[in-house]
C-alpha positions as CSV (number, residue, x, y, z in Angstrom):
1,X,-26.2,11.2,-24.4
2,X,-25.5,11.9,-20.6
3,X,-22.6,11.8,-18.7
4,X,-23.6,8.3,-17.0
5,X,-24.0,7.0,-20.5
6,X,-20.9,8.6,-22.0
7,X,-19.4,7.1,-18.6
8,X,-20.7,3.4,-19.0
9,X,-19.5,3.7,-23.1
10,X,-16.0,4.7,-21.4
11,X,-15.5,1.7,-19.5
12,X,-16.3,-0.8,-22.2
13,X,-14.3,1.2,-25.0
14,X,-11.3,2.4,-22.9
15,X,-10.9,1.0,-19.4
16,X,-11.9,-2.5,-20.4
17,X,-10.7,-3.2,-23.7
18,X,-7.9,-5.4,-24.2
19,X,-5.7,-3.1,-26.1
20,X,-5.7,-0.7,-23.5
21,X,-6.1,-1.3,-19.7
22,X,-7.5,-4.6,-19.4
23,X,-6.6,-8.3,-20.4
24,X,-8.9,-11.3,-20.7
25,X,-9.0,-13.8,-17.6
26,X,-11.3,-16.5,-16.8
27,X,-14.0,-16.0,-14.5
28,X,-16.3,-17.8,-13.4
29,X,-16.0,-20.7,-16.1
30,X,-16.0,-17.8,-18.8
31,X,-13.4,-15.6,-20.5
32,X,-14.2,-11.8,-19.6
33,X,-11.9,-8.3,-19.6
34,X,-10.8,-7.3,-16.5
35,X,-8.4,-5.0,-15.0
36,X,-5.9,-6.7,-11.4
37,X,-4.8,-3.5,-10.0
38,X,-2.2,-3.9,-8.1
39,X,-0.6,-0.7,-7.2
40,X,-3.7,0.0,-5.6
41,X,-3.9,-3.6,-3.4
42,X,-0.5,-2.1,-2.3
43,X,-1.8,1.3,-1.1
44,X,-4.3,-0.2,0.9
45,X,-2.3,-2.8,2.3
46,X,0.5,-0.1,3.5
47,X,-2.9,2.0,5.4
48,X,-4.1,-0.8,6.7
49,X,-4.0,-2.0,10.6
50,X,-1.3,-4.1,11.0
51,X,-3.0,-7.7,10.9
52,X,-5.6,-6.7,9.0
53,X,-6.2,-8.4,6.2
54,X,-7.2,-7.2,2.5
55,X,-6.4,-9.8,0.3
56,X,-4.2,-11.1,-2.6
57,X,-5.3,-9.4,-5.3
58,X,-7.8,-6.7,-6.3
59,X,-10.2,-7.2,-9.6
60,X,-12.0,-4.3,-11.7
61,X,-14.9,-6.3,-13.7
62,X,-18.0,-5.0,-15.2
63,X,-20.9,-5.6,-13.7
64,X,-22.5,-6.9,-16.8
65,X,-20.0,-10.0,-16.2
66,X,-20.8,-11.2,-13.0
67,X,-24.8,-12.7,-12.7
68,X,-24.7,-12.4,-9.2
69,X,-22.9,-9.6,-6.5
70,X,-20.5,-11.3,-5.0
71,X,-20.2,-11.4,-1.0
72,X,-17.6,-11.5,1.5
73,X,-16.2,-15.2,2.3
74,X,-18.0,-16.8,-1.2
75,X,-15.7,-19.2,-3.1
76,X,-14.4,-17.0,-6.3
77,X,-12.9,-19.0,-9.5
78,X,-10.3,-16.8,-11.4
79,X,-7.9,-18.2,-14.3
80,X,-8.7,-21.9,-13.1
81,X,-8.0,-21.0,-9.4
82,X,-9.9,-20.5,-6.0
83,X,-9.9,-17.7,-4.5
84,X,-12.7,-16.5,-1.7
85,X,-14.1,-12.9,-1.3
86,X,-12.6,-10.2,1.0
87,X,-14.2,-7.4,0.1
88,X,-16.5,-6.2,-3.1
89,X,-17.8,-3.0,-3.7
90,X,-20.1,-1.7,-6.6
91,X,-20.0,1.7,-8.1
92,X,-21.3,3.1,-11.8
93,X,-21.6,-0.3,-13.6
94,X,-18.0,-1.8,-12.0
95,X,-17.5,-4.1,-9.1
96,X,-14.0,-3.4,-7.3
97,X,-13.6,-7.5,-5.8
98,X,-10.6,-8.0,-3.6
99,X,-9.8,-11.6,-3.1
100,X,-7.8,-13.7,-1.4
101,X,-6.0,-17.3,-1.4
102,X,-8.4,-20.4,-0.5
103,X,-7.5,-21.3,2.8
104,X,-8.6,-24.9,2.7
């Protein structure tokens, strides 16, 4: 096995599973594991400019979950509610999505 496949096997069976890190949420219209880090929403929101925006809350989902990468500004459903994309950002099988409040 190589490290990008023990990697990938380490996200499902430790960083995403339900017992550990993550809990389930609805995405999307279906119920996945995900991880809302917020301790690091806070970090970036103490280094960034002041006005500058970067969202309401950051989401850790597996790639596998989502059909399509999301992009800045698309309507985002999560737990029934919508949100719109501020930032996403894809790295080793996991998309890092910070999201916002629908300002409609």
């Amino acid at each position: 096995m190589t490290l990008k496949e023990t990697l990938r096997d380490d996200l499902t069976t430790t960083f995403f599973n339900t017992d550990e890190f993550a809990s389930m949420h609805m995405l999307g219209g279906r119920e996945v594991p995900l991880i809302i880090d917020d301790d690091e929403l806070q970090k970036r929101k103490l280094k960034a400019a002041e006005g500058t925006y970067v969202g309401d809350l950051l989401i850790l989902v597996e790639v596998i979950h989502i059909s399509r990468r999301p992009v800045e500004g698309q309507k985002f459903t999560l737990d029934e509610k919508i949100y719109f994309i501020v930032s996403c950002s894809e790295k080793d099988g996991l998309y890092e999505i910070a999201i916002g409040a629908n300002q409609s």
